[in-house]
N, C-alpha and C positions, 0 to 999 in steps of 0.2 A: 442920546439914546431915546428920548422921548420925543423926540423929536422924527427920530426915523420909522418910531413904531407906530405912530398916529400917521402916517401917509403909507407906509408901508402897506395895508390891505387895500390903498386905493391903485397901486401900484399895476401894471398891465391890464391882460380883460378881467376888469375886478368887479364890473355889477354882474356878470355871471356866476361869480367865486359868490357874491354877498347875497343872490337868492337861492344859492342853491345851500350854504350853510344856515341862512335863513329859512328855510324849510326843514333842514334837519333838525335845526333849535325847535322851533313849534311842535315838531312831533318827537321830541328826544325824547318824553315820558314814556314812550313806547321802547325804552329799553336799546333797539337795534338799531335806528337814527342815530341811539347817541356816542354806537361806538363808533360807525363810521364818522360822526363828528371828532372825538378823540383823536382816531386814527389820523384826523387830520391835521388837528395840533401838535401832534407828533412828529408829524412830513416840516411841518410849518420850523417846530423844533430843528428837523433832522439839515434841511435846505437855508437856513440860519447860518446854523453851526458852520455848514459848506462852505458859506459866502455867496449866497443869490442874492438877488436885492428886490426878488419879486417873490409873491406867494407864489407858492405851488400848484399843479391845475388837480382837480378833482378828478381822476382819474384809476385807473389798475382795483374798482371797487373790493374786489376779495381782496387784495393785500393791504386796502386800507381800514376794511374790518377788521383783518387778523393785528394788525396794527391798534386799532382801538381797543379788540378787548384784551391784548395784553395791557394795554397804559389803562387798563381800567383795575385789570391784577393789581398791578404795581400802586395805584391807589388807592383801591381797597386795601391791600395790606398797610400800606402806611399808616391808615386811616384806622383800621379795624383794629389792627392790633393793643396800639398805646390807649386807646380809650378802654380797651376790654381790660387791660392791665391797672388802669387809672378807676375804671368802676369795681375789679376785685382789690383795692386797695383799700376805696373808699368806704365802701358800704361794707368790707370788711371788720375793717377800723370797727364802726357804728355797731355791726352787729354784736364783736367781738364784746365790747364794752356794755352794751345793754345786756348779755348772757353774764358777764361778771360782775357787775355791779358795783354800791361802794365808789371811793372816789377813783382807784384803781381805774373802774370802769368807766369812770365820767371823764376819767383824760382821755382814755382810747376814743371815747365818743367824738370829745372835743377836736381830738386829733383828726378823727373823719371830717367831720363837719369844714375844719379848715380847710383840708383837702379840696373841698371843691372849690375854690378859690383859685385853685389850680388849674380849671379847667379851659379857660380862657385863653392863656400862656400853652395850654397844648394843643389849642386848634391853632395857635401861631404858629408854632413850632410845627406842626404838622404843616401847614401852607408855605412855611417857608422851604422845606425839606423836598416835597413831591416837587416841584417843579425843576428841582435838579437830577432827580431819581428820574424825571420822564426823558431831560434831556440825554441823560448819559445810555439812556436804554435808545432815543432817535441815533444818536451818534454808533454806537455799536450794534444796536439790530437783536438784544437778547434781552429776555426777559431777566436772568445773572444781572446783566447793566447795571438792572433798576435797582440794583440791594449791593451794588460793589461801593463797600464804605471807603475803600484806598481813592476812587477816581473821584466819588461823590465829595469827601471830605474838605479838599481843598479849595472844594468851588463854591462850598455854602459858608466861609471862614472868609473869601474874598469881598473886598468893598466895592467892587464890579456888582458881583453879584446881592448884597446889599442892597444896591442903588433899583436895579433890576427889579427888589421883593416891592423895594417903596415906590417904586413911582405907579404902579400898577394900581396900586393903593388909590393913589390920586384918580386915576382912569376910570375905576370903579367907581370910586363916590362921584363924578362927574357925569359917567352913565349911569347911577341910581337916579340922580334928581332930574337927568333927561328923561326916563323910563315914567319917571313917576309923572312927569308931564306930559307923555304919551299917553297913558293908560286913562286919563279926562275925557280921552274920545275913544269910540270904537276903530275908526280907522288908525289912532294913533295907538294902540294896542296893537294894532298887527302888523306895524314895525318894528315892534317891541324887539325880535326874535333877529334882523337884520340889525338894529343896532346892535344886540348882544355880542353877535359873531362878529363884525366888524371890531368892536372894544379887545373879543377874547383874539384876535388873529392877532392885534395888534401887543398884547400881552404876553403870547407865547413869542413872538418876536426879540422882543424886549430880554427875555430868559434867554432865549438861542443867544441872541448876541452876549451878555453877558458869560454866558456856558465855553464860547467860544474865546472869548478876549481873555477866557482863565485858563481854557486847556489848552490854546495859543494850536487850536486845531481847525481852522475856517475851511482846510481841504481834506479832510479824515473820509473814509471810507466809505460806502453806499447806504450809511444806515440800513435801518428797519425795510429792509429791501425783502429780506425773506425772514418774518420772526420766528425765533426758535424757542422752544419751551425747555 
């Protein structure tokens, strides 16, 4: 698997594919770059799943925004939810026990305070989760997808998918210390944004294929072909 997703974005006209993601990375602070980048991940997801063996071309630009900003929904909720629920827990706790006071009060505090100990285990958890929530919405095409816990469940319990969350891992810290030896020069700073996207192509690969070897669906439907809300 790691093996297919490190060649995989070099795969057909791929320095077209790597500057033209490479310019939406640089300017994705701008918000609208970076849904058609998503949107792309999503294609990348969705043509996985299918059984391509090359990236996708950049193309159909309106259906791969409407395509990005739902996988950006579906992210933000993942994302926004458990922390909002995780910070009224915590500082719940804290306040709760500072208003009562007493030892009563100093457990509830203590009880907050541990809590955040917690937080680190939910951005895992969260990272591990969305990448399956994006594939099942590439495979069926609905924003429902990205929140169906029946399709999602078995795929994030699989050692496919496991394998899929870890090895990415590896990719990442290897593109950090590449990055970081970019960024020494200014020219090596404005590749920064073409490695990025090359790393993240070959990342969402990684997941499609795992998504796929669990739903044992490599020929399923048109995806995200017309997203519905």
């Amino acid at each position: 698997m790691l093996e297919d997703g490190l060649s995989y974005p070099a795969r057909g006209d791929w320095i077209g594919r790597i500057l033209i993601g490479g310019v939406l990375g640089f300017f994705s602070f701008l918000f609208v770059p970076l849904f058609f980048l998503l949107g792309y991940f999503v294609r990348v997801l969705e043509t996985s799943i299918e059984g391509a063996d090359e990236p996708p071309a950049f193309d159909d630009w309106g259906e791969l925004f409407v395509t990005g900003l739902v996988a950006f929904v579906i992210t933000f909720a993942y994302s926004i939810v458990p922390v909002v629920v995780y910070s009224v827990v915590v500082f719940g706790l804290i306040g709760a026990g500072g208003a009562i006071g007493g030892d009563g009060g100093g457990l509830l505090a203590g009880l907050g305070f541990l809590s955040m100990l917690a937080f680190l285990p939910l951005l895992l958890l969260i990272y591990y989760i969305v990448p399956a929530a994006l594939a099942n919405y590439a495979r069926r095409g609905t924003l429902g997808a990205g929140f169906d816990v029946d399709a999602i469940k078995p795929v994030v319990l699989s050692v496919d998918y496991l394998i899929a969350v870890l090895l990415p891992l590896v990719v990442a810290f290897v593109v950090w210390i590449v990055v970081g030896i970019l960024f020494a020069t200014i020219v090596g700073a404005l590749v920064v944004p073409f490695v990025q996207f090359y790393a993240q192509v070959a990342i969402f690969r990684m997941f499609g294929l795992a998504f796929a070897e669990v739903q044992g669906s490599e020929s399923t439907g048109t995806g995200p072909a017309a997203p519905s809300v």
